[in-house]
KOLDOTI-57608 format. One record per residue (C-alpha): residue in three letters; chain; x, y, z. Coordinates in steps of 0.001 Angstrom, whole numbers. Example, Ala and Ser with C-alpha at 12.3 -4.5 7.8 and 13.67 -1.06 7.14 Angstrom:
BEGIN
[rec 'ALA', 'A', [12300, -4500, 7800]] [rec 'SER', 'A', [13670, -1060, 7140]] 
end
This chain:
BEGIN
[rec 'UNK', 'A', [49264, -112296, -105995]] [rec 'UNK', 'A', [45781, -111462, -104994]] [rec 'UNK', 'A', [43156, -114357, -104151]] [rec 'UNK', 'A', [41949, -113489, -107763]] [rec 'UNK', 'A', [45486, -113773, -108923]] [rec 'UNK', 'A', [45173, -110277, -110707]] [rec 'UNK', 'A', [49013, -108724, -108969]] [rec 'UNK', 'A', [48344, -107577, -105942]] [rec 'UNK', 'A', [45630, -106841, -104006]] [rec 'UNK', 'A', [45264, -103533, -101820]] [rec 'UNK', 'A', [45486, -105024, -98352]] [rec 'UNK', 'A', [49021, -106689, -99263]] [rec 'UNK', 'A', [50270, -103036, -99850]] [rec 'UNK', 'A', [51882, -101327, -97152]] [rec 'UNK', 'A', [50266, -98365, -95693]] [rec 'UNK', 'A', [47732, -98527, -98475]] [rec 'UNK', 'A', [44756, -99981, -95917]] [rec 'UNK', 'A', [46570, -99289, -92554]] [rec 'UNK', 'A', [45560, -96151, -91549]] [rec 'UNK', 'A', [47917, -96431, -88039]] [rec 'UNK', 'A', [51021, -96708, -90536]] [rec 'UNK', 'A', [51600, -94388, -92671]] [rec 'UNK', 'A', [53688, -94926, -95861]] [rec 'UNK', 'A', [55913, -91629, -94970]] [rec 'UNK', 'A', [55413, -88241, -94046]] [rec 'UNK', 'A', [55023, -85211, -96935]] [rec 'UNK', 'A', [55393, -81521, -95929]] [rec 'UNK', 'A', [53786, -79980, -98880]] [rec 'UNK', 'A', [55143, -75731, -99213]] [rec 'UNK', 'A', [52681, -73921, -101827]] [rec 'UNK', 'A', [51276, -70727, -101163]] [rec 'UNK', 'A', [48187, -71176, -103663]] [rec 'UNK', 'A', [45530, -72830, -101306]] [rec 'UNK', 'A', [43780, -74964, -104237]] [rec 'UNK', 'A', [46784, -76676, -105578]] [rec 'UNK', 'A', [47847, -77367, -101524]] [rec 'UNK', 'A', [44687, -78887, -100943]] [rec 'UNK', 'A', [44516, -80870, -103733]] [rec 'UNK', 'A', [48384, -82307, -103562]] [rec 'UNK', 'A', [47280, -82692, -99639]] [rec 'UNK', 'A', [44634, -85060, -100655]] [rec 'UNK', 'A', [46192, -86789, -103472]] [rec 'UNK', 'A', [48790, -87775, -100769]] [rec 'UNK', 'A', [46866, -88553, -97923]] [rec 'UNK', 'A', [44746, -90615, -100123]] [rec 'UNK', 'A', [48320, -92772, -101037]] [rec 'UNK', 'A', [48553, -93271, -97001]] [rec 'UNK', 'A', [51153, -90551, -96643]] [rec 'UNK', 'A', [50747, -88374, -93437]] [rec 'UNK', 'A', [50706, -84929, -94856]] [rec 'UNK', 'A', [51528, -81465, -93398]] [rec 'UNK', 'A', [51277, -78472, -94995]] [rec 'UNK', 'A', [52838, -74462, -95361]] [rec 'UNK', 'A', [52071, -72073, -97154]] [rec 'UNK', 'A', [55479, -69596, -96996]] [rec 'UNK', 'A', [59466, -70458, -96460]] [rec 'UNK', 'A', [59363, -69670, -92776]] [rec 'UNK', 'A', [56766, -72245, -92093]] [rec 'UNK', 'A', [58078, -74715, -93768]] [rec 'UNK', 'A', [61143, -74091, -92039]] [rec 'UNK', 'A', [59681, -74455, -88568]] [rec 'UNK', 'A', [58070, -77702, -89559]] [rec 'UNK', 'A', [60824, -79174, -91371]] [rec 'UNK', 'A', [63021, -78353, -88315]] [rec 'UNK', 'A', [60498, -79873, -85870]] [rec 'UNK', 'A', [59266, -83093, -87513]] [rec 'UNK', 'A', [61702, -83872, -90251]] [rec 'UNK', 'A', [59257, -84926, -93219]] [rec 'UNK', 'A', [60827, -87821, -95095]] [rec 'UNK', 'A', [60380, -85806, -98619]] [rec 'UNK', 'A', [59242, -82040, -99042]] [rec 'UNK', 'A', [57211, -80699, -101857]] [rec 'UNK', 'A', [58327, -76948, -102706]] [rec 'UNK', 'A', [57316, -74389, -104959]] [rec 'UNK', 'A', [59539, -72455, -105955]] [rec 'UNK', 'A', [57481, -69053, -105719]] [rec 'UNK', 'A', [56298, -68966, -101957]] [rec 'UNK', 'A', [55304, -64645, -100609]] [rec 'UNK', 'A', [58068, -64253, -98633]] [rec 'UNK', 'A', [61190, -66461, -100201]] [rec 'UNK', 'A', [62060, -68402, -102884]] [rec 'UNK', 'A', [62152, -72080, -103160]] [rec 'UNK', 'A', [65926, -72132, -104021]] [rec 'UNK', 'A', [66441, -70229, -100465]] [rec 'UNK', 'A', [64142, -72605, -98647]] [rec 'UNK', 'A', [65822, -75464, -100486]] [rec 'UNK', 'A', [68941, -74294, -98935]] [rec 'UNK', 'A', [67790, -73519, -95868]] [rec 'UNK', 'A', [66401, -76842, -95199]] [rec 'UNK', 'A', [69483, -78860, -96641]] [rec 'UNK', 'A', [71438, -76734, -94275]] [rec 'UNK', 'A', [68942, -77968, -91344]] [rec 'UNK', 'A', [69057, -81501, -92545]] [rec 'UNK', 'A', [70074, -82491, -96017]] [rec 'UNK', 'A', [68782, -86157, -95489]] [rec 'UNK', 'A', [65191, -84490, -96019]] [rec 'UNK', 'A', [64225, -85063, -99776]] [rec 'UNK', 'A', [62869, -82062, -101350]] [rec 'UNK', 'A', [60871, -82084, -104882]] [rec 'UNK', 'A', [60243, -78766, -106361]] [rec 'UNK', 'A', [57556, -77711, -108405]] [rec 'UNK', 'A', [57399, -74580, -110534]] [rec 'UNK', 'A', [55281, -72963, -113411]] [rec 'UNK', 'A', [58343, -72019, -115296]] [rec 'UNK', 'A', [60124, -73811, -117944]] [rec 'UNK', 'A', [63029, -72221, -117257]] [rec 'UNK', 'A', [65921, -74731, -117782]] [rec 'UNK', 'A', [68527, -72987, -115961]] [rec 'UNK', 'A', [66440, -72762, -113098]] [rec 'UNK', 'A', [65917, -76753, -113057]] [rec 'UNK', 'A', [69553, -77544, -113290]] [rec 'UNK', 'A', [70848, -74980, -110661]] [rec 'UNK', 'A', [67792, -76863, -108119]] [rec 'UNK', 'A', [68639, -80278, -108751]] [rec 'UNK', 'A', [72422, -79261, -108421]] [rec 'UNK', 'A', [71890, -76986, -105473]] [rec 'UNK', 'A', [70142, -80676, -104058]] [rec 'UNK', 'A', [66455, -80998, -104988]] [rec 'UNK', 'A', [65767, -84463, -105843]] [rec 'UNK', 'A', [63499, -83628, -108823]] [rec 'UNK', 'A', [62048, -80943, -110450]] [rec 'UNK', 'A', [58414, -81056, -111626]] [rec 'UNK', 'A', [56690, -77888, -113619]] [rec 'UNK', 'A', [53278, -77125, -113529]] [rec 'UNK', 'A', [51357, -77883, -114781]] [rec 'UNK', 'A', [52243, -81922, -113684]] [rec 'UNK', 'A', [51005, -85121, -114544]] [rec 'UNK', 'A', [49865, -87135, -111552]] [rec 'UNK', 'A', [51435, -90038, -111939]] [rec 'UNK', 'A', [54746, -88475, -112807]] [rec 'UNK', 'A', [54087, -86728, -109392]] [rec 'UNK', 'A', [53269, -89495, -107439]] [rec 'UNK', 'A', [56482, -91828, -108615]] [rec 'UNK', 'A', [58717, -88811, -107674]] [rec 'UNK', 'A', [57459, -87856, -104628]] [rec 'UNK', 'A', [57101, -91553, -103639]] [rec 'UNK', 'A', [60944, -92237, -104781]] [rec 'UNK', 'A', [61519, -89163, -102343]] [rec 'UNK', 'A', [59947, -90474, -99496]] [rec 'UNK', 'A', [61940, -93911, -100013]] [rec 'UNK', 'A', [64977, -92097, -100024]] [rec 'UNK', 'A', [64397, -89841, -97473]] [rec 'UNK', 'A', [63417, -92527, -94970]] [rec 'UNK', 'A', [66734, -94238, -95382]] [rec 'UNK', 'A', [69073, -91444, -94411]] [rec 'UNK', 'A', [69673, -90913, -90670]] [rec 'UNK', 'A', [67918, -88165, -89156]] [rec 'UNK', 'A', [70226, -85217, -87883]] [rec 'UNK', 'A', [69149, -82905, -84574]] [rec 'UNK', 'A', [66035, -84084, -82794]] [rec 'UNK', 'A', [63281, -85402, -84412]] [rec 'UNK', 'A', [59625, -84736, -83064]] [rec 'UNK', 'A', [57265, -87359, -84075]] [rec 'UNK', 'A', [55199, -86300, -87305]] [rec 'UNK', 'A', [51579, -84986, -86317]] [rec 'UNK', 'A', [49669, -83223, -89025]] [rec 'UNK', 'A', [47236, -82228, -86800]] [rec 'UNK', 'A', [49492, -81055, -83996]] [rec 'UNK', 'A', [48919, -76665, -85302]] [rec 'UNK', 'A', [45079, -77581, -85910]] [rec 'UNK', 'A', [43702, -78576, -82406]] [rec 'UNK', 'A', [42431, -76091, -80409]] [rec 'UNK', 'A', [42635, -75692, -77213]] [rec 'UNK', 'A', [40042, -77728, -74870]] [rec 'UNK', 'A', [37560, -75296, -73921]] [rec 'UNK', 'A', [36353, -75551, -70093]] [rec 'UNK', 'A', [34240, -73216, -68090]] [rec 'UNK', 'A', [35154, -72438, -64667]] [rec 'UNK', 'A', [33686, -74323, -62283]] [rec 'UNK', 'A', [31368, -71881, -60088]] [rec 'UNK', 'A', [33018, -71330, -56805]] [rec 'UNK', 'A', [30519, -71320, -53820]] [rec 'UNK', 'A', [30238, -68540, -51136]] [rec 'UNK', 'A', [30056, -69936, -47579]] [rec 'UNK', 'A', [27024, -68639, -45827]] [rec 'UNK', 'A', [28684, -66041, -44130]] [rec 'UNK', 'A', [30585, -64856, -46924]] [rec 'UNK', 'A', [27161, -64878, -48654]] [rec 'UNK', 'A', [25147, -62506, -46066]] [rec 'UNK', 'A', [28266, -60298, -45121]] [rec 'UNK', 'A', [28104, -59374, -48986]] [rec 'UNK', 'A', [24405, -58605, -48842]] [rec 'UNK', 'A', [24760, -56261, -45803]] [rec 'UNK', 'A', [27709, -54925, -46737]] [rec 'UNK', 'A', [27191, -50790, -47458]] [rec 'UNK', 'A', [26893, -49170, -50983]] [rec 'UNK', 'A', [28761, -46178, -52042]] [rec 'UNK', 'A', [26997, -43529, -54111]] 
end
């Protein structure tokens, strides 16, 4: 109970207030940049540390590096589908938790997903908190499994840094160097 004795209050959460521990890491896969960003901040604003692709082979590469604790897939990405990345990252490590998403209401589609392993299937477009639950069940579940392969620690950030930029330090000519350059001859 809070001090007001209203449930509980935000700080008693975990991850809600401490921004050092995040609840669990996302990797959200959707090619359309609006609905990335806004899943991205509906996340990170739940204290998830979110990473994001935008096509199957990224999401690949990143699943494969950090091992998310639940992934959020579309199932129409430009260069695969879903139910191939879905696959694909089972076959890397099935203890990641995947949720799809999909415009379709195709019922077929749903039942081959969650069979082929997806651990829910959500169609656009979603209600939030329906969303939130599964994707926050996923991220339970998906932290409890053991890991398989080597696991890099989870960095959203790590592809968006650049590169420190430093200018050369100006290297000095030693007086002789200096004048034998000045008399040296020019060629016409």
């Amino acid at each position: 109970m809070s001090a007001s004795g209203c449930g509980t209050g935000l700080a008693q959460l975990p991850g809600v207030l401490d921004e050092t521990t995040p609840r669990g890491s996302i990797l959200i896969v959707d090619d359309e940049p609006a609905v990335a960003e806004m899943l991205r901040d509906i996340f990170v604003s739940q204290g998830y540390a979110v990473d994001g692709a935008t096509n199957g082979g990224d999401a690949l590469m990143l699943a494969s590096l950090s091992r998310p604790d639940a992934v959020i897939l579309d199932i129409k990405l430009p260069d695969s589908t879903g139910a191939d990345v879905l696959a694909r990252i089972h076959g890397l490590d099935a203890s990641i938790s995947v949720v799809m998403l999909s415009g379709s209401d195709d019922e077929d589609m749903a039942r081959a997903l969650l069979k082929a392993g997806a651990m829910d299937y959500i169609r656009k477009p979603f209600q939030f908190d329906q969303l939130i639950q599964a994707v926050s069940l996923a991220v339970e579940v998906g932290k409890e499994r053991p890991r398989r392969g080597v696991v890099l620690p989870f960095h959203p950030d790590r592809r968006r840094r650049s590169a420190p930029v430093t200018e050369p330090e100006p290297v000095q000519l030693a007086p002789c160097a200096e004048a034998q350059a000045l008399s040296l001859p020019r060629h016409s």
